[in-house]
C-alpha positions in Angstrom: 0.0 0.0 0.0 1.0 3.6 -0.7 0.4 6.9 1.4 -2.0 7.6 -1.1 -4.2 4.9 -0.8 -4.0 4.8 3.0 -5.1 8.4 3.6 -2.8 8.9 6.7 -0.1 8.0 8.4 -0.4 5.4 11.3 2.2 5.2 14.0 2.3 1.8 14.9 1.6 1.6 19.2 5.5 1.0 21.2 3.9 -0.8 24.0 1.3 -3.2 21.8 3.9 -3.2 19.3 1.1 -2.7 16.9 -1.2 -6.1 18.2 -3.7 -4.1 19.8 -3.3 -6.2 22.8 -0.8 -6.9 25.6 0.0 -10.8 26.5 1.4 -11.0 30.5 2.9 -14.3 31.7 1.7 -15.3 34.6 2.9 -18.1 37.1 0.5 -19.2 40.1 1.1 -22.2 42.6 -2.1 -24.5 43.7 -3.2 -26.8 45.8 -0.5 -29.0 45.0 2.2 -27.4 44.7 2.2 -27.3 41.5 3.2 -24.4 39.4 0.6 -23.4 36.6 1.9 -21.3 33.9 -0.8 -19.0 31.7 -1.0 -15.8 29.4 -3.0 -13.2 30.1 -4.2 -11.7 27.2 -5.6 -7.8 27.5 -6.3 -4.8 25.3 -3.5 -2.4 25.1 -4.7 0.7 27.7 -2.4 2.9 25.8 -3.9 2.7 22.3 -7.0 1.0 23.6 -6.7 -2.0 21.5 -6.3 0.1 18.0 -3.2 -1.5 17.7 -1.9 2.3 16.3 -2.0 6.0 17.2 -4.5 7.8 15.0 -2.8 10.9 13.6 -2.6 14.3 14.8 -5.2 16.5 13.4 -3.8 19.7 11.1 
C-alpha cells in the first residue's frame, strides 16, 4: 500500500507493538504445589486496542 491509498499516516503503538493487545505471563502455585503457567491476554490501555495511534489532526 502507498500513502496515497492509505489516507494517513499510522504510527504503529510502542507498548502493543502494533497487536492491539498486551499478553502478560503469569505463574501461580495451587493446591499441589504445582506451578501453573498462563498468558494473560488484555487490550493495550495505551492505544485501547487500536493497535496504532491515529494521527494528529492539522
Amino acid at each position: 500500500m502507498s500513502d496515497a491509498t492509505m489516507g494517513s499516516k499510522r504510527t504503529p503503538c510502542p507498548d502493543c507493538h502494533g497487536t492491539g493487545e498486551l499478553r502478560i505471563d503469569s505463574e501461580n502455585t495451587n493446591e499441589d504445589l504445582e506451578v501453573e503457567k498462563q498468558t494473560v491476554i488484555a487490550d493495550c490501555p495505551r492505544c485501547m486496542g487500536l493497535a496504532f495511534f491515529p494521527p494528529d489532526p492539522p
